[in-house]
N, C-alpha and C positions, 0 to 999 in steps of 0.2 A: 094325639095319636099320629104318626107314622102308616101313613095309605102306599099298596103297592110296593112295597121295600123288593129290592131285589140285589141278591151277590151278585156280581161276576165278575170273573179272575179269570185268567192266563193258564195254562198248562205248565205242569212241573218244567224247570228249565235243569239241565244236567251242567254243572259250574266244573264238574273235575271228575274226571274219567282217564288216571293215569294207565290204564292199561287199554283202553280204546274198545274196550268191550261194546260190542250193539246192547242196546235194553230199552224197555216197552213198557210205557203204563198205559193200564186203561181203568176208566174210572167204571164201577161197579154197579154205585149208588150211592145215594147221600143218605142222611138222613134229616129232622126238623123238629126240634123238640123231641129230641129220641122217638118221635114217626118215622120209621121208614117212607122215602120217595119212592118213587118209579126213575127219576130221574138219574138218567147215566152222562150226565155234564156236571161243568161246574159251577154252573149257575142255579142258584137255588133263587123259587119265588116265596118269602117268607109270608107274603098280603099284608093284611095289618097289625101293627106291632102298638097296643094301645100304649098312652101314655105311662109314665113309669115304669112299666115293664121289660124283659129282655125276650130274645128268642136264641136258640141257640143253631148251628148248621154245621154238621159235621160230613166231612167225604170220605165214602171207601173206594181205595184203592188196589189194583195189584200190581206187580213190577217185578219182570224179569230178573232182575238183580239188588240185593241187600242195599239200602242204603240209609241217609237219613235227611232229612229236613233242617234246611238252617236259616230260612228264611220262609217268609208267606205274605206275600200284601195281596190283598182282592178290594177291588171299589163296589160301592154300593150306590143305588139312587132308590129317590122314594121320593114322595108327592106328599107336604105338609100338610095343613088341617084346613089352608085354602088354595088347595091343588097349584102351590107353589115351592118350587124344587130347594130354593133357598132359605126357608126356615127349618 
C-alpha cells in the first residue's frame, strides 16, 4: 500500500499569448475517484492507495480566455509500507 499520497503541482503557466491578452484561472475544484472535493488547489490528498490499485484526481477549472493544455507534470510523495519515502 501507498500511505498519505499526495499531488502537488504548479499553476497553469501561459507559454504563448500573441496578442497579450490579461487572462485568469482559478481552480474550482477537483475531484477523487469521481468524488467531488472541497478542495479549490491543486493539490489533492488521495490517503491510502492499497497495493495494486489506482486512484484517479481530476481539476476543474475556469479561465478567462479559450485555450488548450499542452503539457502537465505534477510530483507526488507518499510514505511506503515502512513510513519510508523511497519504496
Amino acid at each position: 500500500d501507498a500511505f498519505n499520497v499526495q499531488i502537488m503541482s504548479s499553476q497553469p503557466e501561459i507559454i504563448e499569448n500573441e496578442k497579450g491578452l490579461l487572462i485568469d484561472f482559478t481552480i474550482i475544484g477537483s475531484s477523487l475517484n469521481d468524488k467531488v472535493t472541497r478542495s479549490q488547489s491543486l493539490n489533492i490528498d488521495f490517503g491510502t492507495i492499497p497495493g495494486r490499485n489506482n486512484a484517479v484526481g481530476v481539476w476543474h477549472m475556469i479561465s478567462s480566455l479559450r485555450g488548450t493544455f499542452n503539457n502537465f507534470t505534477a510530483t507526488f510523495q507518499y510514505k511506503g509500507p515502512i513510513d519510508d519515502d523511497r519504496l
